[in-house]
RODO-2510 file (C-alpha; in nm, 4 decimals, decimal comma):
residues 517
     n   res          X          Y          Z
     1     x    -0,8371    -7,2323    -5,8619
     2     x    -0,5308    -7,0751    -5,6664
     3     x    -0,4862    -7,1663    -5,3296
     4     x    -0,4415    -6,8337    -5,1785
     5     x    -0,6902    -6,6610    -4,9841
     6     x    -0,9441    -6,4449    -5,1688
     7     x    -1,0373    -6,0981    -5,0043
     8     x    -1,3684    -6,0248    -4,9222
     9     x    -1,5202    -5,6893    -4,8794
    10     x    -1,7115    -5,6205    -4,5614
    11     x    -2,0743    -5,5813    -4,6006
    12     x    -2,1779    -5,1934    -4,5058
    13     x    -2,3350    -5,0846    -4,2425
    14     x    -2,6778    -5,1813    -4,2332
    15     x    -2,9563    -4,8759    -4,0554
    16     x    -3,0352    -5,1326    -3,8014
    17     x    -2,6753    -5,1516    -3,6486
    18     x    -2,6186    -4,8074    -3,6953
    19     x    -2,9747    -4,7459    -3,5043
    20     x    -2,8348    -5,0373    -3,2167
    21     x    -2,5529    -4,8161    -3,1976
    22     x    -2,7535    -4,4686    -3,1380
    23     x    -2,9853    -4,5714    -2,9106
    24     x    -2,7865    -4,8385    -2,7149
    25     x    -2,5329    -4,5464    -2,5576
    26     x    -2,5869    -4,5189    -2,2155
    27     x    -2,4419    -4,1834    -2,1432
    28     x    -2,7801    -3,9925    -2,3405
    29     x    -3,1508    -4,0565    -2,4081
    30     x    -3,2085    -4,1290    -2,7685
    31     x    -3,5906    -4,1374    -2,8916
    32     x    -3,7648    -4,0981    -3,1825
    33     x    -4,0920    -3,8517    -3,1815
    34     x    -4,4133    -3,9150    -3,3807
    35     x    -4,6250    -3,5766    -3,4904
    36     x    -4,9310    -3,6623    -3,5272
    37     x    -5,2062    -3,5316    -3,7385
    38     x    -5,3850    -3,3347    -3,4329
    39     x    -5,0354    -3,1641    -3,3727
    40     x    -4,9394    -3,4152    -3,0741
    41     x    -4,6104    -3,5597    -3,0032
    42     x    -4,6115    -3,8864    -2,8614
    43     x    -4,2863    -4,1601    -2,8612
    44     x    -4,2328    -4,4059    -3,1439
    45     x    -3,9243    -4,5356    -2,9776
    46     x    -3,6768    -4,4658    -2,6784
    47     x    -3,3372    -4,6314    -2,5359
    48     x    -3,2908    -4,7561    -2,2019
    49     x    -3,1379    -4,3843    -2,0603
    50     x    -3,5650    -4,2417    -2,1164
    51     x    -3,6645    -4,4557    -1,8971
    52     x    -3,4255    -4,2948    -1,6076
    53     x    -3,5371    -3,9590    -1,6911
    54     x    -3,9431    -4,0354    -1,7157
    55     x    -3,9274    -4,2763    -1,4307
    56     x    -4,1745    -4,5459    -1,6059
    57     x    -4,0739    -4,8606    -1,8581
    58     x    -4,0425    -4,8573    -2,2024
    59     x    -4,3481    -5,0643    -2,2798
    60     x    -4,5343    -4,7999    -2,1340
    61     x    -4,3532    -4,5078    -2,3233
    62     x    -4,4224    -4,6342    -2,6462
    63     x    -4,7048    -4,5031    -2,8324
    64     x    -4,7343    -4,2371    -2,5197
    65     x    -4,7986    -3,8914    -2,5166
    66     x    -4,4725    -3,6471    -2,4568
    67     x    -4,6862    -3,4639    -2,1534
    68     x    -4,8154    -3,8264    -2,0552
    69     x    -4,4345    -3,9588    -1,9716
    70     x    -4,2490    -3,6307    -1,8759
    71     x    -4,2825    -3,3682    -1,5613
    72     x    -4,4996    -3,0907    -1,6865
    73     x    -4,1890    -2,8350    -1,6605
    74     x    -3,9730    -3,0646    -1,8441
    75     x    -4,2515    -3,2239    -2,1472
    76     x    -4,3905    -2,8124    -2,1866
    77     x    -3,9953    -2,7476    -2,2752
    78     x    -3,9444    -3,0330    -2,4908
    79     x    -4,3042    -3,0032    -2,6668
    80     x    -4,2345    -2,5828    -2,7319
    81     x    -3,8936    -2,7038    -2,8888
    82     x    -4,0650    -3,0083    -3,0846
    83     x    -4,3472    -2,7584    -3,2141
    84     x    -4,0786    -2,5236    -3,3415
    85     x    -3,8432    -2,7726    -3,5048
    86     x    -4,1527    -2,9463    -3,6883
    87     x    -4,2541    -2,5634    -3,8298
    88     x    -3,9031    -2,4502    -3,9322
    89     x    -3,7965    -2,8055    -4,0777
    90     x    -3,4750    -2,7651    -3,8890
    91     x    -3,2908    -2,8588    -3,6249
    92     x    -3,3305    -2,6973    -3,2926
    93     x    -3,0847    -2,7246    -3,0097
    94     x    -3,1342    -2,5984    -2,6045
    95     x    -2,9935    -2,6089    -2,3505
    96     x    -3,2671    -2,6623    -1,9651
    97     x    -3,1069    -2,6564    -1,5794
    98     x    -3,3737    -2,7779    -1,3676
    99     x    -3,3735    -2,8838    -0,9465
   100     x    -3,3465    -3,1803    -0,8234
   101     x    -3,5535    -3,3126    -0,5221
   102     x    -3,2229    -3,3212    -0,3648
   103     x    -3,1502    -2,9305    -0,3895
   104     x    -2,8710    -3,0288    -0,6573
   105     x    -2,9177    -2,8716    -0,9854
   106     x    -2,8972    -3,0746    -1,2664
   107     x    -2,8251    -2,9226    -1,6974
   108     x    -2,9433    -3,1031    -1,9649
   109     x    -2,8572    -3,0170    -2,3617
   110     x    -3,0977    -3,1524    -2,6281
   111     x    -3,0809    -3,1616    -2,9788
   112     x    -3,3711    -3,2355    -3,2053
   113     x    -3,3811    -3,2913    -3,5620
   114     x    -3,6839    -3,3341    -3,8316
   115     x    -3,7047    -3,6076    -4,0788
   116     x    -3,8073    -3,4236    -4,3471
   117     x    -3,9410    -3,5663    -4,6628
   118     x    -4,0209    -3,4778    -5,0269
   119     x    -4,3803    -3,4208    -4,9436
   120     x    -4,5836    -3,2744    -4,6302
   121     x    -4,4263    -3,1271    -4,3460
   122     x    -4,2032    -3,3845    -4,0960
   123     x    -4,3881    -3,6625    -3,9565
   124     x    -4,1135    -3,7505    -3,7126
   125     x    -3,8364    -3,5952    -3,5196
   126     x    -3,5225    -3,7389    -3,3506
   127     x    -3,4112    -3,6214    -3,0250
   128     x    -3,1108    -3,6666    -2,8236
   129     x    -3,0514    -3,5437    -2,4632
   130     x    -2,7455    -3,5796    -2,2887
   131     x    -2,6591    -3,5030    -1,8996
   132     x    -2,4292    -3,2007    -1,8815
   133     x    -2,4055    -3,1099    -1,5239
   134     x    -2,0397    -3,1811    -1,4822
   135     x    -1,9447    -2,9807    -1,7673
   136     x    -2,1903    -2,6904    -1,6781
   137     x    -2,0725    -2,7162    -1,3591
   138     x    -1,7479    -2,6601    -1,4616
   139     x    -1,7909    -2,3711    -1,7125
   140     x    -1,9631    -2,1897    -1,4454
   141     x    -1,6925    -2,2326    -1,1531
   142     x    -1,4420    -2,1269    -1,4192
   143     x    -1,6787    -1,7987    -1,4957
   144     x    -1,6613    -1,7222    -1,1726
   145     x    -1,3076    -1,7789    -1,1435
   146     x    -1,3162    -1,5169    -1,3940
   147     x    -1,5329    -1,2353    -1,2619
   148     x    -1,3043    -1,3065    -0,9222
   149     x    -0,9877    -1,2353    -1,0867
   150     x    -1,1213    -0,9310    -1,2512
   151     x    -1,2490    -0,8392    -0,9223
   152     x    -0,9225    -0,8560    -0,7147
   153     x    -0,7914    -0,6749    -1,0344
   154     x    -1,0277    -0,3619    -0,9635
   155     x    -1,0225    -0,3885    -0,6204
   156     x    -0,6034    -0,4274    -0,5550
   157     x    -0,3306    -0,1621    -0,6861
   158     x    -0,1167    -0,4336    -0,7870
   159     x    -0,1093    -0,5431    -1,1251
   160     x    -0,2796    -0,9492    -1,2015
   161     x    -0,1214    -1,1300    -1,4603
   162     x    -0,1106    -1,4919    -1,6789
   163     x     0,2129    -1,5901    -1,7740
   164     x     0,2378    -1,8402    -2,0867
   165     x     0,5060    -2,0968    -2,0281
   166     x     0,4426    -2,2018    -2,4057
   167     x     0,4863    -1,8831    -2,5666
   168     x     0,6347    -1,7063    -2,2556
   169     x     0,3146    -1,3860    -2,3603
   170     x     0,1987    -1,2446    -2,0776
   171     x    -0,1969    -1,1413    -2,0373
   172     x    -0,3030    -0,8796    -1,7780
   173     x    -0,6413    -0,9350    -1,5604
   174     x    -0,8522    -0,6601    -1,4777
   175     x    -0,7016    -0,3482    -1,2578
   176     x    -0,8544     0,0308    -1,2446
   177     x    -0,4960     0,1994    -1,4622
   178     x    -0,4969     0,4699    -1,6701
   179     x    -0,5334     0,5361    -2,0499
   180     x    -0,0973     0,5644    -2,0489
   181     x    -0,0831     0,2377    -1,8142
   182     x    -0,3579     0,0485    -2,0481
   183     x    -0,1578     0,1012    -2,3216
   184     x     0,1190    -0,0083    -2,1924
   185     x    -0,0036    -0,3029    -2,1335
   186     x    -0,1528    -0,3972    -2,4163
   187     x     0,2240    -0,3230    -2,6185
   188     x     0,3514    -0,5604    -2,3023
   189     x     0,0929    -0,8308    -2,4334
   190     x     0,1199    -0,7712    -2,8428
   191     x     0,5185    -0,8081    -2,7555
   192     x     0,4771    -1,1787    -2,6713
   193     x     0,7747    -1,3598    -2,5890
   194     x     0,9839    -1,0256    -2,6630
   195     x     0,8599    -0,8449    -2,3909
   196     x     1,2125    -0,9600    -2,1831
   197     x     1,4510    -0,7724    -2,3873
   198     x     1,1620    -0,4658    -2,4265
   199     x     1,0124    -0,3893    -2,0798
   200     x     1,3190    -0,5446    -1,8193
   201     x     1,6266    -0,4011    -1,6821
   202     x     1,8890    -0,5193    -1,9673
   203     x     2,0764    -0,6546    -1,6716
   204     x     1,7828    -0,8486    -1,5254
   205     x     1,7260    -0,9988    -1,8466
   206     x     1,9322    -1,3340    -1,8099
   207     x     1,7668    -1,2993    -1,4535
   208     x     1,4062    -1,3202    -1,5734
   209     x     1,4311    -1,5939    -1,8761
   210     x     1,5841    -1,8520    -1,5832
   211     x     1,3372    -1,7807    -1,3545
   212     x     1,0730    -1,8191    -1,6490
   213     x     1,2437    -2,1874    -1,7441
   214     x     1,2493    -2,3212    -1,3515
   215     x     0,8623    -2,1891    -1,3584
   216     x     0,8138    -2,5324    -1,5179
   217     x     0,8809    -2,7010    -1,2702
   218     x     0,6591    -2,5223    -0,9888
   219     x     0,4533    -2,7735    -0,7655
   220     x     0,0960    -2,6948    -0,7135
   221     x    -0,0184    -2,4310    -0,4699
   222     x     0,3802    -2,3172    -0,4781
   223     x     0,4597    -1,9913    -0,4894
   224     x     0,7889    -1,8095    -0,6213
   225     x     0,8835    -1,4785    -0,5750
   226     x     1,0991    -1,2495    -0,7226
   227     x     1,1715    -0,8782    -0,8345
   228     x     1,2514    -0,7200    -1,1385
   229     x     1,3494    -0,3599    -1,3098
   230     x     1,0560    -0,2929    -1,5294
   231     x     1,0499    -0,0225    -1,7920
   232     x     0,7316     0,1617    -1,6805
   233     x     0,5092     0,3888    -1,8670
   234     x     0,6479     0,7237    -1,7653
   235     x     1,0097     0,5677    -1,9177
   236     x     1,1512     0,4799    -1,5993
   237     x     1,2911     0,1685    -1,4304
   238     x     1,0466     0,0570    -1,1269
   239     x     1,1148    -0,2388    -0,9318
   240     x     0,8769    -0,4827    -0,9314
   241     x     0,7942    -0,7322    -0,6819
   242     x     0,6668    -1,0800    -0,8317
   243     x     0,4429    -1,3936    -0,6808
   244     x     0,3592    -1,6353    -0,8845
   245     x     0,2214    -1,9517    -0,8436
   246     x     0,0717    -2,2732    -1,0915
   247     x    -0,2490    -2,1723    -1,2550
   248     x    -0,3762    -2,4184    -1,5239
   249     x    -0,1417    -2,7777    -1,6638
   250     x    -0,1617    -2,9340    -2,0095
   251     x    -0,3213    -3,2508    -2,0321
   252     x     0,0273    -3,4361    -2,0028
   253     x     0,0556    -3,2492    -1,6728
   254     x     0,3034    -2,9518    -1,7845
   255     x     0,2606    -2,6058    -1,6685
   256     x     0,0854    -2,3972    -1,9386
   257     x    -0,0338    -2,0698    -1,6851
   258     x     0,1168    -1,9486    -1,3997
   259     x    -0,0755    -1,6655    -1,2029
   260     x     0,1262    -1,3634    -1,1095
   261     x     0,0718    -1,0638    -0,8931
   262     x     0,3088    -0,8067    -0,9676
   263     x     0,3490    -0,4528    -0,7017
   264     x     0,5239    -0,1570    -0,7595
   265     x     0,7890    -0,0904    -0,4844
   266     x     0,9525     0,1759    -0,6207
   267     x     0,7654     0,4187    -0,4270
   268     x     0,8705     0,1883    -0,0873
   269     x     1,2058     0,1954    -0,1711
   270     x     1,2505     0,5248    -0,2226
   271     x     1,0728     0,5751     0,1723
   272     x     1,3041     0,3568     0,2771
   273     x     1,6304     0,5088     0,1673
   274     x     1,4693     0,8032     0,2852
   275     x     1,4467     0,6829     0,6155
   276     x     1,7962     0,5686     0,6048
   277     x     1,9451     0,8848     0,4617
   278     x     1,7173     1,0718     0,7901
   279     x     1,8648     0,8193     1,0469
   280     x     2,2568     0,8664     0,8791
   281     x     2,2225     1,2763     0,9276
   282     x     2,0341     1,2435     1,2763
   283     x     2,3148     1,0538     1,3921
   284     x     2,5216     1,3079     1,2175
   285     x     2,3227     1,5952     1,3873
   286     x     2,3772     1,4038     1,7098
   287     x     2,7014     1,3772     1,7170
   288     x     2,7592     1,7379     1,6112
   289     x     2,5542     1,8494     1,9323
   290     x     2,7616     1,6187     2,1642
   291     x     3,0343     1,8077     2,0157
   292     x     2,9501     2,1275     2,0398
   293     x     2,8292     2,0917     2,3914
   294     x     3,1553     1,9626     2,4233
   295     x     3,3846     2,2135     2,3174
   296     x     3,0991     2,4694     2,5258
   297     x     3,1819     2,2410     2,8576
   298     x     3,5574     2,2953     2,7901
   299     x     3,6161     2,6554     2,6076
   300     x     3,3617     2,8334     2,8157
   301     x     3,2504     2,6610     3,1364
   302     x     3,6068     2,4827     3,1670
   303     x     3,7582     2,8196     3,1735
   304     x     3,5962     2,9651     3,4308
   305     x     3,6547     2,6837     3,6755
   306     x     4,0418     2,6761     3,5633
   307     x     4,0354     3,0779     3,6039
   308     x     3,8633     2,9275     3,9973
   309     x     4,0923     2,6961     4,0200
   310     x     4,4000     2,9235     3,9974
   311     x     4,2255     3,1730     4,1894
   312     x     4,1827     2,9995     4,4941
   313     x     4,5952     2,8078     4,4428
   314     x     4,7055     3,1796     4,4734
   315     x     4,5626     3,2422     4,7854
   316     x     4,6609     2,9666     4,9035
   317     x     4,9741     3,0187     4,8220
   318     x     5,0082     3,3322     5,0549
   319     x     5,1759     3,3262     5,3530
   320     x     4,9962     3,3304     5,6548
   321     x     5,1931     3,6377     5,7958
   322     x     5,1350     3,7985     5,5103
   323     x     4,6988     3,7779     5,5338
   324     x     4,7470     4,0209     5,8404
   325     x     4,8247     4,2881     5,6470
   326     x     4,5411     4,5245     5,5371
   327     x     4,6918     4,5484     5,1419
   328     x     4,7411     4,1668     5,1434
   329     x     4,3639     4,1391     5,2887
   330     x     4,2251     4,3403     4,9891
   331     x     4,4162     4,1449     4,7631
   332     x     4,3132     3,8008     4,8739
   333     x     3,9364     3,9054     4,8785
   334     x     3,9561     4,0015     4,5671
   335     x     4,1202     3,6833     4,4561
   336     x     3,8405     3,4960     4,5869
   337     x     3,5937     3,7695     4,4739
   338     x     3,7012     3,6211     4,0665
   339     x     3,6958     3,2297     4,1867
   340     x     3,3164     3,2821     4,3092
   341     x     3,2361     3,5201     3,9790
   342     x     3,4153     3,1977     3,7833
   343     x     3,2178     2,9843     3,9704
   344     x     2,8617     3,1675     3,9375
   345     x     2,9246     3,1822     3,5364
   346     x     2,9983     2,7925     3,5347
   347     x     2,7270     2,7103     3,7252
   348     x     2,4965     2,9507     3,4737
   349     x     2,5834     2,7868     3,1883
   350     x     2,5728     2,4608     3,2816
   351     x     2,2137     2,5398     3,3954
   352     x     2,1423     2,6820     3,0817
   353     x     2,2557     2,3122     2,9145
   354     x     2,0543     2,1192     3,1168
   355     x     1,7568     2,3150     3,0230
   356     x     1,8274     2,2568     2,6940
   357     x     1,8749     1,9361     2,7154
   358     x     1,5790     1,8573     2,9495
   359     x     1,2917     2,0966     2,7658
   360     x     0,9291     2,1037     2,9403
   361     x     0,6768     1,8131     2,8095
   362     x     0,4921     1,8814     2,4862
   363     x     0,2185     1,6275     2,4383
   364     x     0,0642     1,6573     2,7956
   365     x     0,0838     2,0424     2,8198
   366     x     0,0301     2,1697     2,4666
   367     x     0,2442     2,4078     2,2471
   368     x     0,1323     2,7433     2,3952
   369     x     0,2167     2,6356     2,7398
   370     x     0,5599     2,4413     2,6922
   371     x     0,6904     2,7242     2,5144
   372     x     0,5793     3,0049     2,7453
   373     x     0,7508     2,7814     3,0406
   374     x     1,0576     2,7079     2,8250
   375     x     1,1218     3,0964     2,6960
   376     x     1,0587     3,1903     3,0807
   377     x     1,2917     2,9310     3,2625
   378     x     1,5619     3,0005     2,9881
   379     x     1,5412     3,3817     3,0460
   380     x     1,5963     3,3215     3,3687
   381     x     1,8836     3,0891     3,3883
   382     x     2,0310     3,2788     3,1026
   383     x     1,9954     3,6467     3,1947
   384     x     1,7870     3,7143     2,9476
   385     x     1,4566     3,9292     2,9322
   386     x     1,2066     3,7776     2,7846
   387     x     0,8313     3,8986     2,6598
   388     x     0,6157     3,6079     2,5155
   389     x     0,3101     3,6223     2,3314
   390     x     0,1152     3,3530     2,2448
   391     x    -0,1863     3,2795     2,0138
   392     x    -0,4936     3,1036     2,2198
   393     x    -0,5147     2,8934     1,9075
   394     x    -0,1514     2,8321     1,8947
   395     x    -0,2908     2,4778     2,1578
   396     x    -0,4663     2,3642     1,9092
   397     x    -0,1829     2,2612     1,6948
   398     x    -0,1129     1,9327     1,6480
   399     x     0,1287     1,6981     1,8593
   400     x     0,4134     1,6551     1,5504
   401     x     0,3959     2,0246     1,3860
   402     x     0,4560     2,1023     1,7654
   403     x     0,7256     1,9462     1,8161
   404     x     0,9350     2,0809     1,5207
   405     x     0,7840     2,4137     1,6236
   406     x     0,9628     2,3727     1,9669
   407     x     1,2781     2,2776     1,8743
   408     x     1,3205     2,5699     1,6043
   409     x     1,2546     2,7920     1,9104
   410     x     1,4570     2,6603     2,1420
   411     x     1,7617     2,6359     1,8455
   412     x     1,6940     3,0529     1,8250
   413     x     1,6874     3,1493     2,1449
   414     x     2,0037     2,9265     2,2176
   415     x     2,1620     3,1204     1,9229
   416     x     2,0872     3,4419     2,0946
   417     x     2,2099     3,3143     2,4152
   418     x     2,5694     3,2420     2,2545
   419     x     2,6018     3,5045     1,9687
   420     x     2,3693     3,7911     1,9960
   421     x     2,4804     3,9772     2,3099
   422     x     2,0788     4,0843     2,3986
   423     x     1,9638     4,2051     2,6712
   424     x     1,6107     4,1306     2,5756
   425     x     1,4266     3,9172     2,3405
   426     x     1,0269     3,8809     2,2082
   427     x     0,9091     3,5267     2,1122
   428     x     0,5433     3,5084     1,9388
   429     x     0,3293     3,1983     1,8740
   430     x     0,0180     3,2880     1,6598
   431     x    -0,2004     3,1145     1,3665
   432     x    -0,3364     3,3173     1,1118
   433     x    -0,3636     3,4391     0,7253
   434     x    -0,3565     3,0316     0,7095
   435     x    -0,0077     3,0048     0,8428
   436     x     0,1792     2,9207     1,1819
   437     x     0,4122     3,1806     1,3047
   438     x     0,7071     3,1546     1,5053
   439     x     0,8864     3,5019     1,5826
   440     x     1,2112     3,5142     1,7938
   441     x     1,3810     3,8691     1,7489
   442     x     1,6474     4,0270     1,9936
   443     x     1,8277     4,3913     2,0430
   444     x     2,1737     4,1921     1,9788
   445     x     2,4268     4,3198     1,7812
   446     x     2,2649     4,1429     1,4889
   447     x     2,2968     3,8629     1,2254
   448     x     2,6290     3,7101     1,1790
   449     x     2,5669     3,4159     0,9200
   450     x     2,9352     3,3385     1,0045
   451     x     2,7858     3,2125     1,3450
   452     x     2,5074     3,0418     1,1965
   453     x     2,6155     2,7569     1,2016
   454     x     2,7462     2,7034     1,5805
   455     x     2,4101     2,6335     1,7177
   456     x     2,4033     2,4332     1,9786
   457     x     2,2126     2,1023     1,8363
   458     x     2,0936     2,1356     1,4755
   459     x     2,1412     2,4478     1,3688
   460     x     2,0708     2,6915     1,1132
   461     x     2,0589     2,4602     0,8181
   462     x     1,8974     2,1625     1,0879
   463     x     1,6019     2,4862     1,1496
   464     x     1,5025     2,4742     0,7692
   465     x     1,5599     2,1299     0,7196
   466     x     1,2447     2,0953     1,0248
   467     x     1,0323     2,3328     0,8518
   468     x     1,1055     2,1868     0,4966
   469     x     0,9382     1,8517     0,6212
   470     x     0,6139     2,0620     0,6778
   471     x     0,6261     2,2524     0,3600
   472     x     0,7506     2,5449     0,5717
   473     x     1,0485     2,7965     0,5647
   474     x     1,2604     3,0019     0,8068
   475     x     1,3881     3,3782     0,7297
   476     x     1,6417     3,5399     0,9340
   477     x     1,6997     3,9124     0,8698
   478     x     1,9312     4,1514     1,1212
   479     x     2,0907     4,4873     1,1389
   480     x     2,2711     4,6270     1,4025
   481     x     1,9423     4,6979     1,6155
   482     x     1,8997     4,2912     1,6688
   483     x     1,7946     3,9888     1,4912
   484     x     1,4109     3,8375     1,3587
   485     x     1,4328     3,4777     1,2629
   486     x     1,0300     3,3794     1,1920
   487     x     0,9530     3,0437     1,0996
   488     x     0,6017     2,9765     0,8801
   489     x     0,3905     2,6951     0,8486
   490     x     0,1050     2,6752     0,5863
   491     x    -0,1967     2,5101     0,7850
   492     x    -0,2852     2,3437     0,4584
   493     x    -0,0218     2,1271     0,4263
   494     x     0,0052     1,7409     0,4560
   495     x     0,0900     1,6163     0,8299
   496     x    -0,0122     1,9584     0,9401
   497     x    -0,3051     2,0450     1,1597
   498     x    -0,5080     2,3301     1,4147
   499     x    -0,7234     2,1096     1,6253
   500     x    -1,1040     2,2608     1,6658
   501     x    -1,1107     2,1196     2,0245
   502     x    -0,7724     2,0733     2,2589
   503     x    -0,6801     1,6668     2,2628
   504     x    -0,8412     1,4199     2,5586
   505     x    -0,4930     1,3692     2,6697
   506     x    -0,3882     1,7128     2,7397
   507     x    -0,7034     1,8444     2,8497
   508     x    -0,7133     1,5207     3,1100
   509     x    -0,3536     1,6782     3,1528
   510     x    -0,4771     2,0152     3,2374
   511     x    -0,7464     1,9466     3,4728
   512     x    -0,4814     1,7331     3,6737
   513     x    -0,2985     2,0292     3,7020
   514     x    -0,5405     2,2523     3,7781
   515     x    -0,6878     1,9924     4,0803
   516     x    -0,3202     2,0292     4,2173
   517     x    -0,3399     2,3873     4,2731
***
């Protein structure tokens, strides 16, 4: 004989082991059922885990009854199951969540198969039931998870969104879009890791595939933001504004998912620019009116104190001796006659300034009754004849459409004041047809778009660019008889509004003035 070692094979697997095996696990019950001839089920054998789950000893399960070891709810399941498996000759497999005493629910999953045999239905059945709550519980946190996402996606007007680190595909989440919006996502989607150099801003593309990469390295409960150009569906670059944070991890801890919300500023920036572009010309405007009130102060008003000024050195200037005579008298009165005229006209016009610049309150007193005083006092101060006619509805209007309202007629009659030579002048306030109506006309010497445009504040162009906000217009027709400029407001339009009832604050207003009188 050699002396090396001879090889042996390893015996197989004997049914006993194996069985050790089965029923020795102690993470599920393992028993074997016995049908008996009557149609009952009772135990023929059961590991350790039974005896947890019927709350009695082996010895005693044995040889027992299914109904005799179980809780009714739980041995009626089982037996149903059992009764079915037996008839079909196959396997049967269900899934039972019951209560505990506790409150806590507690899933269960059982299989059962039939040993079936050449002749006569199955005389025994193998079960196996194994304690799934963990996993249950999990599934169902993770459907609800779900049905949350999809919820915030109906509910927000931003768009929801898994990002795939792996394959860098994208997957929207619910959202309420549109049949053009819906399919552009789904090209978005189908586009995979493509969808870069497809959807983005060509020069946001380096942008995005960076911020992608350092997405990997996100901590839990992080959250990056950032924007991007997106191709939308209308074929137009929107910016997009981007927080994401760490959804799901691989098993070796890398980032797989990262959850994204994704809004749609384009709208906002456009308001915003907007807002910038109004600020840039109100300043503009602004600093157009200081002018122009400047070169009033110093062409008009300056003149006629100068023309004072020189009045009054020239009679000083006369010699005493001279004042005694009756032709020198007349003279020197009339000298001072022109320095008081000078005077009066300087002192006019700057009245008629700070008017202008001081108008009557709007929001306590109400359209109708601001512009009544307004057209009045500036008549008044201006030399003008004025006949006003308001609409009782015209107090109704709101506080903003008021406002613009105001300033168009105080812009026209200013125009009047410093081009139109009148002598008198009709302003008219009324609502109807579904408009507002703002008439100013005069018996000037008429329209002179030439002068237009020296206003004093906004002027003509400032007028239209008031009643453009409101969806409105201004028309200004003349002829040598006078001038009409009349402004319109549709009452249907956005921002504008006739009140049904006069506001708390100006009808508190009102009664304080009337308890003053």
């Amino acid at each position: 004989m050699s002396g090396k070692a001879v090889a042996t094979e390893e015996a197989p697997l004997t049914f006993g082991e194996f069985y050790e095996v089965v029923t020795g696990s102690p993470e599920m019950a393992a028993y074997v059922i016995r049908v008996g001839e009557d149609g009952s089920f009772r135990f023929e054998d059961a590991n350790d885990v039974l005896e947890q789950i019927a709350g009695k000893p082996l010895s005693e399960i044995r040889g027992a009854r299914v109904q005799d070891c179980l809780p009714p709810d739980i041995s009626d399941c089982l037996s149903n199951n059992l009764r079915r498996c037996v008839e079909t000759s196959l396997p049967v497999t269900y899934h039972r969540t019951l209560d505990a005493p506790d409150g806590s629910r507690l899933s269960f999953k059982t299989s059962l198969s039939p040993v079936v045999r050449h002749s006569g239905p199955a005389k025994f059945v193998i079960g196996f039931t194994r304690d799934v709550t963990h996993e249950t519980l999990l599934i169902e946190n993770a459907q609800h998870n779900a049905a949350m996402l999809r919820t915030l996606g109906m509910a927000l007007p931003s768009s929801i969104y898994l990002l795939d680190l792996e394959t860098n595909s994208i997957s929207f989440i619910g959202g309420s879009v549109d049949e053009q919006r819906q399919d552009w996502r789904r090209k978005a989607e189908d586009a995979g890791r493509d969808a870069v150099e497809r959807y983005f801003h060509p020069d946001d593309h380096a942008r995005a595939k960076k911020h992608w990469t350092e997405l990997a390295h996100l901590d839990d409960g992080e959250v990056s933001m950032i924007s991007y150009r997106i191709l939308s569906a209308g074929g137009e670059y929107h910016r997009y504004e981007n927080r994401e944070t760490v959804f799901s991890r691989n098993p070796d801890g890398k980032v797989k998912l990262v959850l994204g919300i994704s809004e749609d500023v384009s709208e906002h920036d456009r308001i915003e620019q907007e807002v910038r572009d109004l600020s840039t010309r109100m300043l503009t405007l602004q600093i157009e009116e200081r002018r122009r009130i400047a070169e009033e102060l110093h062409d008009s008003t300056g003149q006629h104190l100068t023309a004072a000024v020189l009045a009054l050195h020239n009679a000083k200037c006369l010699p005493a001796t001279a004042i005694q005579c009756s032709k020198t008298y007349a003279g020197l009165m009339a000298i001072i006659e022109d320095a008081a005229h000078s005077l009066s006209e300087a002192q006019r016009e700057i009245r008629v300034l700070s008017y202008l610049l001081h108008p009557p309150l709007l929001r306590s007193h109400g359209l109708a009754e601001a512009l009544e005083n307004f057209a009045n006092g500036f008549g008044k101060r201006a030399g003008l004849k004025l006949d006003v006619s308001i609409s009782p509805d015209a107090s109704m209007i709101d506080d903003d459409t008021a406002v613009h309202l105001f300033r168009v007629c105080q812009e026209a009659l200013t125009n009047v004041y410093r081009h139109a030579q009148a002598r008198k002048v009709r302003v008219a306030l009324e609502v109807r047809d579904g408009a507002i109506l703002l008439t100013v006309k005069d018996d000037g010497i008429g329209f002179d778009d030439s002068a237009s445009d020296r206003i004093l504040g906004v002027g003509l162009p400032g007028m239209r660019e008031r009643m453009g906000r409101l969806g409105g217009s201004v028309v200004i027709s003349g002829d040598p008889s006078g001038t009409t400029l009349v402004a319109r407001i549709p009452t249907g339009m956005p921002g504008v509004h006739v009140h049904e009832t006069l506001p708390v604050a100006r009808t508190s207003a009102m009664l304080r003035a009337t308890s003053t009188h």
